[in-house]
PyMOL Python script that loads the backbone (N, CA, C, O; Angstrom):
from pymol import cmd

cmd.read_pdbstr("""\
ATOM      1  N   UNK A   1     -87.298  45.832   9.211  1.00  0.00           N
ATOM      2  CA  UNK A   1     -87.519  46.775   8.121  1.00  0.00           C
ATOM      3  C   UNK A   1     -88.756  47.600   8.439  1.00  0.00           C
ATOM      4  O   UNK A   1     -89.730  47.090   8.992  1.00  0.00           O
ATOM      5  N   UNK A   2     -88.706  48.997   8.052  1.00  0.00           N
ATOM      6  CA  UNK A   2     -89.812  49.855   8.168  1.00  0.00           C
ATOM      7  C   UNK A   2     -90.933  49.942   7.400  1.00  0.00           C
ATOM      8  O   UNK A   2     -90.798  49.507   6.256  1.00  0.00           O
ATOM      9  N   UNK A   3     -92.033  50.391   7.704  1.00  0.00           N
ATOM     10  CA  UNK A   3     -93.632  50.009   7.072  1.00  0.00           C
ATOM     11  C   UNK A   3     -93.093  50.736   5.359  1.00  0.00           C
ATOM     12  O   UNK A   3     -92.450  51.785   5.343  1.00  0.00           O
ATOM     13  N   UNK A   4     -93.385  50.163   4.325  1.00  0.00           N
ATOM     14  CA  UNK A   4     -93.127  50.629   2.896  1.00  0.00           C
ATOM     15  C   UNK A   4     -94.962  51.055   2.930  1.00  0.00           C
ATOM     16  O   UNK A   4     -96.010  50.769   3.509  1.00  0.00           O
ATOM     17  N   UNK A   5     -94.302  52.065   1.685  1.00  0.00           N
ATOM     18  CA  UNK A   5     -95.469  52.787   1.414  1.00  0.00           C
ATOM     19  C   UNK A   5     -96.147  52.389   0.115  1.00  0.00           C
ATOM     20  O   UNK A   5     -95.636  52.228  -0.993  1.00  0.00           O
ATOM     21  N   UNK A   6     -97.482  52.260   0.520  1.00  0.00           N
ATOM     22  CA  UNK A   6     -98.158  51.847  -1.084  1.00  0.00           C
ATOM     23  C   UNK A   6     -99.742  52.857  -1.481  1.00  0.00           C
ATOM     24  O   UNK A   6    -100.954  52.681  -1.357  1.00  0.00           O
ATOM     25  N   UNK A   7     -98.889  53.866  -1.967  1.00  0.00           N
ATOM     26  CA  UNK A   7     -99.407  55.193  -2.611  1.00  0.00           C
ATOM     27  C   UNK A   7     -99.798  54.477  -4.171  1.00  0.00           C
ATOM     28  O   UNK A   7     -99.042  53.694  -4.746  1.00  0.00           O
ATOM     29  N   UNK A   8    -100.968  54.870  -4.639  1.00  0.00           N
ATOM     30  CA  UNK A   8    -101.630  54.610  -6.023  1.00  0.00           C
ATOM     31  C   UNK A   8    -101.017  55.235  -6.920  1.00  0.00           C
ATOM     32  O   UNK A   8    -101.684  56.206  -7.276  1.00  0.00           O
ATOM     33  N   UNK A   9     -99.663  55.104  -7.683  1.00  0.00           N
ATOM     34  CA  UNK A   9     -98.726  55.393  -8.364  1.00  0.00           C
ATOM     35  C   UNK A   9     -99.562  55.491 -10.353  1.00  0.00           C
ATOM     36  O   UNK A   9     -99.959  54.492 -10.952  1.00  0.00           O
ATOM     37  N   UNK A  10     -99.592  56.598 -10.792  1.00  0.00           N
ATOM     38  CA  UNK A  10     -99.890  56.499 -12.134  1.00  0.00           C
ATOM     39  C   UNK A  10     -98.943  57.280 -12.990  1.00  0.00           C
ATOM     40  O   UNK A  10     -98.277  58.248 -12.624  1.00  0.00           O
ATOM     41  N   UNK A  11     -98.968  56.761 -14.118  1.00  0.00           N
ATOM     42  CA  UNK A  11     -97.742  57.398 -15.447  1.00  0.00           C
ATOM     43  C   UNK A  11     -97.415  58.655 -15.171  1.00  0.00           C
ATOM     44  O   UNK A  11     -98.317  59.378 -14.746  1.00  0.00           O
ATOM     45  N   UNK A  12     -96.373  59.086 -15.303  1.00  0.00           N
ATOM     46  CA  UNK A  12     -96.315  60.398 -14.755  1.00  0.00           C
ATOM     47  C   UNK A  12     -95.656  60.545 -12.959  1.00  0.00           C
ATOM     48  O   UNK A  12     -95.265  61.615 -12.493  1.00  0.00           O
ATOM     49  N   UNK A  13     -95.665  59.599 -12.408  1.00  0.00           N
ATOM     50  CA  UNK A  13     -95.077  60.326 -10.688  1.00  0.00           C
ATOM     51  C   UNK A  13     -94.037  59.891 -10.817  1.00  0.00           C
ATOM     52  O   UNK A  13     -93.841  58.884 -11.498  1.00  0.00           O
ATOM     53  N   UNK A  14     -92.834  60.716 -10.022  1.00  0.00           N
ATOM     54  CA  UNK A  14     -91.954  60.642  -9.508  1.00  0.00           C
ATOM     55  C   UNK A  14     -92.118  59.942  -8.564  1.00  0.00           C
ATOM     56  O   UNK A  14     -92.756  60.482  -7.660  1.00  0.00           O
ATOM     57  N   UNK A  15     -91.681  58.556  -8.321  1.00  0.00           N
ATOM     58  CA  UNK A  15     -91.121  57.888  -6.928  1.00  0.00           C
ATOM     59  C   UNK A  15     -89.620  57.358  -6.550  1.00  0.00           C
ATOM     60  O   UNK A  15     -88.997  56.584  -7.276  1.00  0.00           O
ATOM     61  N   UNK A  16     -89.078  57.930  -5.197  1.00  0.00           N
ATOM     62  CA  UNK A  16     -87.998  57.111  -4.835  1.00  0.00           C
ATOM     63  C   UNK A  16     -88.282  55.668  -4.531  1.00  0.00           C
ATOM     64  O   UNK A  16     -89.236  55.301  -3.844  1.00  0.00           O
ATOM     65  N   UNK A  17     -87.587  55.043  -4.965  1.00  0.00           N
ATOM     66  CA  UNK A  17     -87.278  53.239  -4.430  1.00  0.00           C
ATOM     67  C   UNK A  17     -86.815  53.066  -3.001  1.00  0.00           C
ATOM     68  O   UNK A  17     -85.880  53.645  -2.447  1.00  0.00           O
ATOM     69  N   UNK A  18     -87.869  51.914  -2.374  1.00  0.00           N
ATOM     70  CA  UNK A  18     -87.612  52.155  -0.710  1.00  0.00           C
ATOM     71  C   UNK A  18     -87.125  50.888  -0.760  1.00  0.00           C
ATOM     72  O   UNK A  18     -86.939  50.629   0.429  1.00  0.00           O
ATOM     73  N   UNK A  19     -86.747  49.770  -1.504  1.00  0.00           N
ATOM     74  CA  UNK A  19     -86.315  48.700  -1.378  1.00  0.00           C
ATOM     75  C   UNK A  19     -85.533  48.369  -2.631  1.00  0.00           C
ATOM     76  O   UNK A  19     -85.538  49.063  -3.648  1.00  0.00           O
ATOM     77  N   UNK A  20     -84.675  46.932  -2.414  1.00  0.00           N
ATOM     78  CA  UNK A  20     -83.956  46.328  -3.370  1.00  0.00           C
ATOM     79  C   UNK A  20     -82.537  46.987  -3.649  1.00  0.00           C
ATOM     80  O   UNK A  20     -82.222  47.922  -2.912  1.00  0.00           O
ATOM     81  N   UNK A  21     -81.593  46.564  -4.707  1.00  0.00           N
ATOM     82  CA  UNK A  21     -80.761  47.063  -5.107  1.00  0.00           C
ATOM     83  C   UNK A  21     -80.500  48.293  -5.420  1.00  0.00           C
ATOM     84  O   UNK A  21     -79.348  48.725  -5.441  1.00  0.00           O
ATOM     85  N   UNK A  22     -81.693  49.103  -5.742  1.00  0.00           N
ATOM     86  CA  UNK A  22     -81.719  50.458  -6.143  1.00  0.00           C
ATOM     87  C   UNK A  22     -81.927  51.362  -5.103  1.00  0.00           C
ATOM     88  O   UNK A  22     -81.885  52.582  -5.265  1.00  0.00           O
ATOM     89  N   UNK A  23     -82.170  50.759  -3.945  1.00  0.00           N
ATOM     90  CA  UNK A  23     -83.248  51.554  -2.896  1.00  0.00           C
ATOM     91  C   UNK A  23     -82.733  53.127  -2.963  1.00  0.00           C
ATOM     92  O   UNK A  23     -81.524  53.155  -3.192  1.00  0.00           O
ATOM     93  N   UNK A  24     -83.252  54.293  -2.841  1.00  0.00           N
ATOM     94  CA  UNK A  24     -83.081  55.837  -2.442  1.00  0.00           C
ATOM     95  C   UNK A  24     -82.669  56.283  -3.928  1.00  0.00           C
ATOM     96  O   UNK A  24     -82.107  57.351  -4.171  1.00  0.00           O
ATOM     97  N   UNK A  25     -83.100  55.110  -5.105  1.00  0.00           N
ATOM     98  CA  UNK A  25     -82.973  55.960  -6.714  1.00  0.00           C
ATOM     99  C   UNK A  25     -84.268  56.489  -6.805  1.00  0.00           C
ATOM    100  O   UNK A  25     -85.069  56.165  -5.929  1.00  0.00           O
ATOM    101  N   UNK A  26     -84.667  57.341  -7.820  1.00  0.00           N
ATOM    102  CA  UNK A  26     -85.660  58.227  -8.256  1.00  0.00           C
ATOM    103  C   UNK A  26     -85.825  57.544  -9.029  1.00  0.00           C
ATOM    104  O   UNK A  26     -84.923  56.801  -9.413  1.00  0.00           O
ATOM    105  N   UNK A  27     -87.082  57.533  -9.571  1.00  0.00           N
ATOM    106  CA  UNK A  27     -87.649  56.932 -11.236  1.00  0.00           C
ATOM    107  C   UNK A  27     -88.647  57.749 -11.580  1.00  0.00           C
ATOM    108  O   UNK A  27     -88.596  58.898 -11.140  1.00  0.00           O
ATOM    109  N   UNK A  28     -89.576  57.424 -12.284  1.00  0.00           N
ATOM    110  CA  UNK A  28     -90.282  57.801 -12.938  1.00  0.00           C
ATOM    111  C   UNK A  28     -91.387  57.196 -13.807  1.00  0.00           C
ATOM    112  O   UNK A  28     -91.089  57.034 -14.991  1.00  0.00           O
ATOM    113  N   UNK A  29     -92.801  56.779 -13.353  1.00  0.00           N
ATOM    114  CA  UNK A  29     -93.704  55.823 -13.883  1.00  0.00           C
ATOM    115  C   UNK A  29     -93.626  56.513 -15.007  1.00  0.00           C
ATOM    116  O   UNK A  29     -93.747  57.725 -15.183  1.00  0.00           O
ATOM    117  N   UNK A  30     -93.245  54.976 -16.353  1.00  0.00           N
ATOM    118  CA  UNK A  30     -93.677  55.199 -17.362  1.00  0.00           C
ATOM    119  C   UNK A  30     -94.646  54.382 -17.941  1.00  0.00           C
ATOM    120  O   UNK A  30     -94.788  54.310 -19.162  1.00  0.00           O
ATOM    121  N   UNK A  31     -95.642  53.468 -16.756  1.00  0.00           N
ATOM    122  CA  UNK A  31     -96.265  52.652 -17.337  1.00  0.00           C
ATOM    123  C   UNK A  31     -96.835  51.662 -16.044  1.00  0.00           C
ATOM    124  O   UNK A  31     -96.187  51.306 -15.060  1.00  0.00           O
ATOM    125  N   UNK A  32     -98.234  51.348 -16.372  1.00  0.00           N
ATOM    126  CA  UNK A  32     -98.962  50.459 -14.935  1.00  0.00           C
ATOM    127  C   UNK A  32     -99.184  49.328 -15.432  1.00  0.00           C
ATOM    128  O   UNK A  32    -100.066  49.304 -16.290  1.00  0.00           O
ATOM    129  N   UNK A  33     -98.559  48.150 -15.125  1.00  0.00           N
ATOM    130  CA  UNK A  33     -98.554  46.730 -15.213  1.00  0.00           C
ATOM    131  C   UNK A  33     -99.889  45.902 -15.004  1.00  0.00           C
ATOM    132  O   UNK A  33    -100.493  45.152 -15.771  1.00  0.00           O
ATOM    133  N   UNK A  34    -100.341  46.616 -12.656  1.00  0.00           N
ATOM    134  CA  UNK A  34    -101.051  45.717 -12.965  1.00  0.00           C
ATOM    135  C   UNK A  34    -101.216  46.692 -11.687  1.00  0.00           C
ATOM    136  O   UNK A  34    -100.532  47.716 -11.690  1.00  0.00           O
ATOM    137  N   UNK A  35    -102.290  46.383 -10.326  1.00  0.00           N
ATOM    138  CA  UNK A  35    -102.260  46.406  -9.489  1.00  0.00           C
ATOM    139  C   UNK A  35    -101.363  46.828  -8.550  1.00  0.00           C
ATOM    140  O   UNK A  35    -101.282  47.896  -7.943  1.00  0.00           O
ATOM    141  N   UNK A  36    -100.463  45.482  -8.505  1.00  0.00           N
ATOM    142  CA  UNK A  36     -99.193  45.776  -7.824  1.00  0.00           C
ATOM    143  C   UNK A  36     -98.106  46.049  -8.385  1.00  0.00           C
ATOM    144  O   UNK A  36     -97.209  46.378  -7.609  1.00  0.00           O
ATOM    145  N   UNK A  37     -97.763  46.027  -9.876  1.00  0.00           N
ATOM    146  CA  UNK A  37     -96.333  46.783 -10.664  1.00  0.00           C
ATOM    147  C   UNK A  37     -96.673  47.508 -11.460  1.00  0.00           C
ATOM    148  O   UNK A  37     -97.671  47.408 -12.174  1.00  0.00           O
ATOM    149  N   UNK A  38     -95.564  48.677 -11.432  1.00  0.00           N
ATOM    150  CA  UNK A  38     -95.480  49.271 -12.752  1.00  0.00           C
ATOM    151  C   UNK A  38     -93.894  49.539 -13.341  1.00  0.00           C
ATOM    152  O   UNK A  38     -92.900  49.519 -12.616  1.00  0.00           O
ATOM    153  N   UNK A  39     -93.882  49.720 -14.383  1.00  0.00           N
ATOM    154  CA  UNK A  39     -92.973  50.190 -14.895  1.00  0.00           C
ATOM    155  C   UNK A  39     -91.991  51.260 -14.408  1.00  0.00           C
ATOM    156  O   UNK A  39     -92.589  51.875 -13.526  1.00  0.00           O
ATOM    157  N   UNK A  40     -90.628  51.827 -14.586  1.00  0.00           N
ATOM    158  CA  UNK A  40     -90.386  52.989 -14.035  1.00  0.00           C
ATOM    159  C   UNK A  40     -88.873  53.024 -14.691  1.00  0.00           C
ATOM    160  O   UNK A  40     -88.157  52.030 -14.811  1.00  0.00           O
ATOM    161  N   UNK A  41     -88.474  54.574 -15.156  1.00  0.00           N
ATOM    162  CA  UNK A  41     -87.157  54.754 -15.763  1.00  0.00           C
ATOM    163  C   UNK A  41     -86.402  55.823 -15.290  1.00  0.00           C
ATOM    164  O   UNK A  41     -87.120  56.470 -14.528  1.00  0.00           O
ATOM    165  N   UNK A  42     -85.480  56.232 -15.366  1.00  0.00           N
ATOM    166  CA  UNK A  42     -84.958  57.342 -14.860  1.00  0.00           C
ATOM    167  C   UNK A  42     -84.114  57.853 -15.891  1.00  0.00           C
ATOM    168  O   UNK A  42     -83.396  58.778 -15.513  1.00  0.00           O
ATOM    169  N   UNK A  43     -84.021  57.588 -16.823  1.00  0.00           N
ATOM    170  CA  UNK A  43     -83.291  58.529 -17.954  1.00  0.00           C
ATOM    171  C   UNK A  43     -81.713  57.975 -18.434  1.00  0.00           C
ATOM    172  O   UNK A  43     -81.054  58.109 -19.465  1.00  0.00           O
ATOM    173  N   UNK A  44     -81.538  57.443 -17.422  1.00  0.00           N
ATOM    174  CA  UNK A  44     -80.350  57.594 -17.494  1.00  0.00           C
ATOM    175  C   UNK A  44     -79.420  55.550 -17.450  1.00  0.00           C
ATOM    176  O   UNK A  44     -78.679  54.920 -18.205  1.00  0.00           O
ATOM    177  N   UNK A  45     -79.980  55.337 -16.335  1.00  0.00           N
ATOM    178  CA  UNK A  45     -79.416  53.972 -16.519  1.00  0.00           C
ATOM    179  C   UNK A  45     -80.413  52.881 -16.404  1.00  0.00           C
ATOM    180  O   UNK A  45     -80.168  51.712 -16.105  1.00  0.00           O
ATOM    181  N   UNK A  46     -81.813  53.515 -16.736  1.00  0.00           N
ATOM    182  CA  UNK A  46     -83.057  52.693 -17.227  1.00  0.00           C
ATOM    183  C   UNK A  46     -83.634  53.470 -18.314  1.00  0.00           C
ATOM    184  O   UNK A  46     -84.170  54.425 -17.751  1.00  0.00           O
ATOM    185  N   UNK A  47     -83.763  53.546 -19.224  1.00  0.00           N
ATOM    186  CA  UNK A  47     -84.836  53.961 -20.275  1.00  0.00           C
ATOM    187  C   UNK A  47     -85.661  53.645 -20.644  1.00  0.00           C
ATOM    188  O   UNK A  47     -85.765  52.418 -20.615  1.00  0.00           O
ATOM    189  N   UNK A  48     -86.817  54.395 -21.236  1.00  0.00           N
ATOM    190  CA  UNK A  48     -88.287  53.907 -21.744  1.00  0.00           C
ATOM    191  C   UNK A  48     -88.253  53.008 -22.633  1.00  0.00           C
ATOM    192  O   UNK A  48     -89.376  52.693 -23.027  1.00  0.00           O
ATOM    193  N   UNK A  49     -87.366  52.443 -23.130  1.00  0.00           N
ATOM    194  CA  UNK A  49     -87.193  51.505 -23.980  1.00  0.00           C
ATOM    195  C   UNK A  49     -86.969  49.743 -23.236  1.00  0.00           C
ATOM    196  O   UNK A  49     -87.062  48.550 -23.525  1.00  0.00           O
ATOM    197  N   UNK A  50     -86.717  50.428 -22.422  1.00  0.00           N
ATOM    198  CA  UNK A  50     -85.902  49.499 -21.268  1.00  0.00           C
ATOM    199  C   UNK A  50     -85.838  49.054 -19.564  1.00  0.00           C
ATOM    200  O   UNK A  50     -85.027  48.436 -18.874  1.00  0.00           O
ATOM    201  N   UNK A  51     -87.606  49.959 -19.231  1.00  0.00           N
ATOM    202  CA  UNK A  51     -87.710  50.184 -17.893  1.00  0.00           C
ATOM    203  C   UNK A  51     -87.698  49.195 -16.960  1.00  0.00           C
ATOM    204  O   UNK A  51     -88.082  48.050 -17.196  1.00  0.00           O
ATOM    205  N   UNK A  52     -87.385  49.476 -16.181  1.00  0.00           N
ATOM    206  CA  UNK A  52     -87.545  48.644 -14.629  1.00  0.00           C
ATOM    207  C   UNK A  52     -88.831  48.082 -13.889  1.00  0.00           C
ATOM    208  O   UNK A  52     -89.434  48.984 -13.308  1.00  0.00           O
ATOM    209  N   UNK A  53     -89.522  46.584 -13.729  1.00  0.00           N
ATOM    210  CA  UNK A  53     -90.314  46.756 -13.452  1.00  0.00           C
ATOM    211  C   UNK A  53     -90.508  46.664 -12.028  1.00  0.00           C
ATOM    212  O   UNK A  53     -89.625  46.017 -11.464  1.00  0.00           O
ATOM    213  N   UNK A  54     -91.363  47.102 -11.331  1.00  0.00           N
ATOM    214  CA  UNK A  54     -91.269  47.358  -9.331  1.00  0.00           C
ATOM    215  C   UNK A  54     -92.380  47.614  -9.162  1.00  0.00           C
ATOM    216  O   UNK A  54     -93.103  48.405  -9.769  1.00  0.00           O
ATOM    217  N   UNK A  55     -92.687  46.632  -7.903  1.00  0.00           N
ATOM    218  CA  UNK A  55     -93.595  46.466  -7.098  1.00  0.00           C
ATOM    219  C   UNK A  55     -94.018  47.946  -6.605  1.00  0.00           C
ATOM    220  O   UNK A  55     -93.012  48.579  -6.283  1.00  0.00           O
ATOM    221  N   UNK A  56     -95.177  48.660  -6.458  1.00  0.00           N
ATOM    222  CA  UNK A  56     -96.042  49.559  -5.721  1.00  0.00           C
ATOM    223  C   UNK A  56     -95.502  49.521  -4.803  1.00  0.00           C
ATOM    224  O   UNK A  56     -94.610  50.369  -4.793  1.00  0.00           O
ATOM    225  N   UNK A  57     -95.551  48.949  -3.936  1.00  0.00           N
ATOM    226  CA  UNK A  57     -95.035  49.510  -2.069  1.00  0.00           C
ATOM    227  C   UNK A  57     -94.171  49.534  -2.007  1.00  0.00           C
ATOM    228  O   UNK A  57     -93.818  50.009  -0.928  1.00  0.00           O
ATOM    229  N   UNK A  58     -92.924  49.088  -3.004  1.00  0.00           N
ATOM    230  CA  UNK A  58     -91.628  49.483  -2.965  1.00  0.00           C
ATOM    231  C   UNK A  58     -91.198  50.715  -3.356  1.00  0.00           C
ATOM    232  O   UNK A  58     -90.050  51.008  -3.021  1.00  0.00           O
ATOM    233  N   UNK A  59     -91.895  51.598  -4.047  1.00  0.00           N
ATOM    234  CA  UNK A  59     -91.866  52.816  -4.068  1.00  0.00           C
ATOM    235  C   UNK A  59     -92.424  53.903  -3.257  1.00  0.00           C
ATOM    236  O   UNK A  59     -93.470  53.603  -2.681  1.00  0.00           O
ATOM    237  N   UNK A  60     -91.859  55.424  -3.019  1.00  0.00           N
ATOM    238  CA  UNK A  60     -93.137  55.978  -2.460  1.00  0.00           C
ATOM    239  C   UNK A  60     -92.976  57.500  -3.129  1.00  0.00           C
ATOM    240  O   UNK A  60     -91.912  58.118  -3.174  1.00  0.00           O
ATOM    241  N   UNK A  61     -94.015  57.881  -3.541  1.00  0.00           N
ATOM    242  CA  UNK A  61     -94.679  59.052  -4.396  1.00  0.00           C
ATOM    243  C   UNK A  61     -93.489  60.304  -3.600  1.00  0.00           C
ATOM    244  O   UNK A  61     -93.202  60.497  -2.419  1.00  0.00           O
ATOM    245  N   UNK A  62     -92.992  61.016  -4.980  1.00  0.00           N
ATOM    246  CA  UNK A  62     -92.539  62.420  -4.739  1.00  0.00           C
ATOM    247  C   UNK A  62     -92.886  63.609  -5.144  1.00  0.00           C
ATOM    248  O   UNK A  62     -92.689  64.705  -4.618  1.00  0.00           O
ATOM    249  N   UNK A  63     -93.383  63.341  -6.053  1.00  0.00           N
ATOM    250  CA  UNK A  63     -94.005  64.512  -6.989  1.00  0.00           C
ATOM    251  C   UNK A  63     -95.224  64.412  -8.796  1.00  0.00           C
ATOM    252  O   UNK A  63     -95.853  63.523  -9.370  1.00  0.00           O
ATOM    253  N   UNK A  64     -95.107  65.058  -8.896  1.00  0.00           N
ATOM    254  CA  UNK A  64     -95.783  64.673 -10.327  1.00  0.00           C
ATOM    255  C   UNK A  64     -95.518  65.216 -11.515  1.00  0.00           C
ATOM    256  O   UNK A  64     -95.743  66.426 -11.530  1.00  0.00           O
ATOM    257  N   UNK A  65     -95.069  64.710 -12.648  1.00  0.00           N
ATOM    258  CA  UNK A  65     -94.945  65.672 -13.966  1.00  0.00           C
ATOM    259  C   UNK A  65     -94.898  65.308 -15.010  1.00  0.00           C
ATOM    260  O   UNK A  65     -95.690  64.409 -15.293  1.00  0.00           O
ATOM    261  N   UNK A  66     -94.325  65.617 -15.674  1.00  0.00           N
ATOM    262  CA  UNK A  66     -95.086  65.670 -17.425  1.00  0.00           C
ATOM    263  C   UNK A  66     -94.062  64.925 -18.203  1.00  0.00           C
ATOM    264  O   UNK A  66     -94.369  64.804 -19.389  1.00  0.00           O
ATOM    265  N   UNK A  67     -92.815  64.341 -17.822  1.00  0.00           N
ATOM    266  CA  UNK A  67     -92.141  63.543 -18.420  1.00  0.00           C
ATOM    267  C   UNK A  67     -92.612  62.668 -18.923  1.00  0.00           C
ATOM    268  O   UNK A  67     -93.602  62.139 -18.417  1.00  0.00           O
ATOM    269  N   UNK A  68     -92.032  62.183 -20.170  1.00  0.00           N
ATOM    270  CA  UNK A  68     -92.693  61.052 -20.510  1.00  0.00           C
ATOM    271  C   UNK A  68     -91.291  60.294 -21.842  1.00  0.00           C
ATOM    272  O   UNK A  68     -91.281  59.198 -22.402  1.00  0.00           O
ATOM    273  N   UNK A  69     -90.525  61.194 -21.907  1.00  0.00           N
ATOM    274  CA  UNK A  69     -89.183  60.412 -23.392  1.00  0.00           C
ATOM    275  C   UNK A  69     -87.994  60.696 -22.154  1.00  0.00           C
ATOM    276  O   UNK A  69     -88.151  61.498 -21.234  1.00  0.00           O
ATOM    277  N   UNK A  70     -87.009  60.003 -22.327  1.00  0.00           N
ATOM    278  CA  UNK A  70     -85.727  59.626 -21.154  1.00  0.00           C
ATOM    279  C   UNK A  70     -84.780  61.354 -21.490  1.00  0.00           C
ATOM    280  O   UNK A  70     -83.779  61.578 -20.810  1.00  0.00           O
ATOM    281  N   UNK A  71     -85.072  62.018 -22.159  1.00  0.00           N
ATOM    282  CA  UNK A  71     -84.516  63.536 -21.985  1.00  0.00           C
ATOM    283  C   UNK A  71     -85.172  64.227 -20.773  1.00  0.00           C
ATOM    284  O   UNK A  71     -84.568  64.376 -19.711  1.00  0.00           O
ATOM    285  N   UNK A  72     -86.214  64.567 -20.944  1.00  0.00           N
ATOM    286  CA  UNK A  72     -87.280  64.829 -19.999  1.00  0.00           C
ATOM    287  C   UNK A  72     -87.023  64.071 -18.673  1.00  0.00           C
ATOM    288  O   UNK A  72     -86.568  64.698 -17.717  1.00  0.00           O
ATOM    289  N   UNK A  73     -87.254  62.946 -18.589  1.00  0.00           N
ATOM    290  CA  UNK A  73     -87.266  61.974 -17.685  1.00  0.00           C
ATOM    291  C   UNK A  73     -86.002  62.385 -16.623  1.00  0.00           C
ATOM    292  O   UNK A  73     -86.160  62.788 -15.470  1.00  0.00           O
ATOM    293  N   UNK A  74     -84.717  62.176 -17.315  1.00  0.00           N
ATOM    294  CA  UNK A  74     -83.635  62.274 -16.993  1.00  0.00           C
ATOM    295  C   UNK A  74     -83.449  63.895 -16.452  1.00  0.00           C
ATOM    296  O   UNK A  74     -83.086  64.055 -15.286  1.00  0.00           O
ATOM    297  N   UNK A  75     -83.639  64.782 -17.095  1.00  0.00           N
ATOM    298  CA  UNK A  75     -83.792  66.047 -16.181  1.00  0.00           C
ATOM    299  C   UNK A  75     -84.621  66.090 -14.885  1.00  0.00           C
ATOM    300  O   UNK A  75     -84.143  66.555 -13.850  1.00  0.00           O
ATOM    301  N   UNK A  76     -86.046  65.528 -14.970  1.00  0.00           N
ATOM    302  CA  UNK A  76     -86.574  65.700 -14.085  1.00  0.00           C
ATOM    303  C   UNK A  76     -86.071  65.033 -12.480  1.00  0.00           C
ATOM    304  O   UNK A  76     -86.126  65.447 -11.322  1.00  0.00           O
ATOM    305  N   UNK A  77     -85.527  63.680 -13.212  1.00  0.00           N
ATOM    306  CA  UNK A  77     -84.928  63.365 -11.889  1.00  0.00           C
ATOM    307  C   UNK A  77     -83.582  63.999 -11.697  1.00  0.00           C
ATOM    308  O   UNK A  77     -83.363  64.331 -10.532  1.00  0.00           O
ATOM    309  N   UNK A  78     -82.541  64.268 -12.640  1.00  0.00           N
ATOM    310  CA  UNK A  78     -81.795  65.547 -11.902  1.00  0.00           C
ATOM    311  C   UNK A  78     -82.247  66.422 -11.157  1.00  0.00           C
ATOM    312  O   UNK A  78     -81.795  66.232 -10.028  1.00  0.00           O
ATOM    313  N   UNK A  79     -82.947  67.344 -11.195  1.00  0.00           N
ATOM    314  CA  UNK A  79     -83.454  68.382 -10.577  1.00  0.00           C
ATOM    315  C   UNK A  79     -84.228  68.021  -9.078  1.00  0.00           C
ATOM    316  O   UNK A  79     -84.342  68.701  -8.059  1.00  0.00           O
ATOM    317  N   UNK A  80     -84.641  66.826  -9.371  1.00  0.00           N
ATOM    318  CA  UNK A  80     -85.045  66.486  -8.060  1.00  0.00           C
ATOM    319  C   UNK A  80     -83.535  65.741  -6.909  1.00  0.00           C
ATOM    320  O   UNK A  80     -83.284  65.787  -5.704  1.00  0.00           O
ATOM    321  N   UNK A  81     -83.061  65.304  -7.766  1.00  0.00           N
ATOM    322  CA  UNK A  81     -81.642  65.204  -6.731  1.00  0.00           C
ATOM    323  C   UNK A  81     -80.883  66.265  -6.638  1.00  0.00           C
ATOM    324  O   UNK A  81     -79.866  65.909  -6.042  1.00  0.00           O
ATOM    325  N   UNK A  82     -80.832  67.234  -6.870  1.00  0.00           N
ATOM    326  CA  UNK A  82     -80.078  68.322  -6.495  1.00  0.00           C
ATOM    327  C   UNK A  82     -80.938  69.560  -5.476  1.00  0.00           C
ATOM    328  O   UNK A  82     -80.547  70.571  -4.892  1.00  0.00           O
ATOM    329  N   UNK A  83     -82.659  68.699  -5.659  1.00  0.00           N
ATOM    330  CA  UNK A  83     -83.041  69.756  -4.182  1.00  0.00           C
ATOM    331  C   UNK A  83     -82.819  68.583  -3.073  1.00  0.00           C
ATOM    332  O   UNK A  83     -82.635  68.919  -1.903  1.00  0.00           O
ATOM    333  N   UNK A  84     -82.833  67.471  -3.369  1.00  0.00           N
ATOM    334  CA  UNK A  84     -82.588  66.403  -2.198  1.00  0.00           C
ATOM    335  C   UNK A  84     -81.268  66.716  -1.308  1.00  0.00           C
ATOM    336  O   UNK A  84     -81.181  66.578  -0.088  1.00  0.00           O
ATOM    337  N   UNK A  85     -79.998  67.287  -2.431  1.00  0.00           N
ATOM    338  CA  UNK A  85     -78.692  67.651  -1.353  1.00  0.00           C
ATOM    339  C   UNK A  85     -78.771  68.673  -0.470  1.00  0.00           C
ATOM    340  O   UNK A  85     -77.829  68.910   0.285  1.00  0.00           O
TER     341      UNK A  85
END
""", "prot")
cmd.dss("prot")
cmd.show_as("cartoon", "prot")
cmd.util.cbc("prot")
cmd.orient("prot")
């Protein structure tokens, strides 16, 4: 397996998942656990009600923005998978 990245992830970034079941999904920190986890949703088949929690180096930073309710959320990671194709 290849070196995972462990970028200082805060509320607000876009990261793809470089590991696990989800690996190459988008999320979206909605929340810092601890050190090594935070929270993360994507709108759509995780919600802020309901987020995912994941290890830091299993993610790695894409962007940054202002999402923060699973409408928002959920667009933002649309838009970022449709510049990914």
């Amino acid at each position: 397996m290849g070196k995972l990245c462990n970028v200082n992830l805060s509320v607000g970034d876009m990261a793809v998942s470089l590991a696990g079941h989800d690996k190459d999904r988008l999320y979206i920190v909605v929340a810092e656990l601890s050190s090594d986890f935070v929270l993360v949703a994507d709108g759509k088949y995780r919600l802020t009600d309901n987020p995912k929690q994941k290890r830091r180096k299993h993610l790695k930073f894409i962007c940054k923005t202002d999402a923060t309710d699973d409408i928002t959320i959920k667009k933002a990671v649309e838009e970022q998978n449709a510049k990914r194709r």
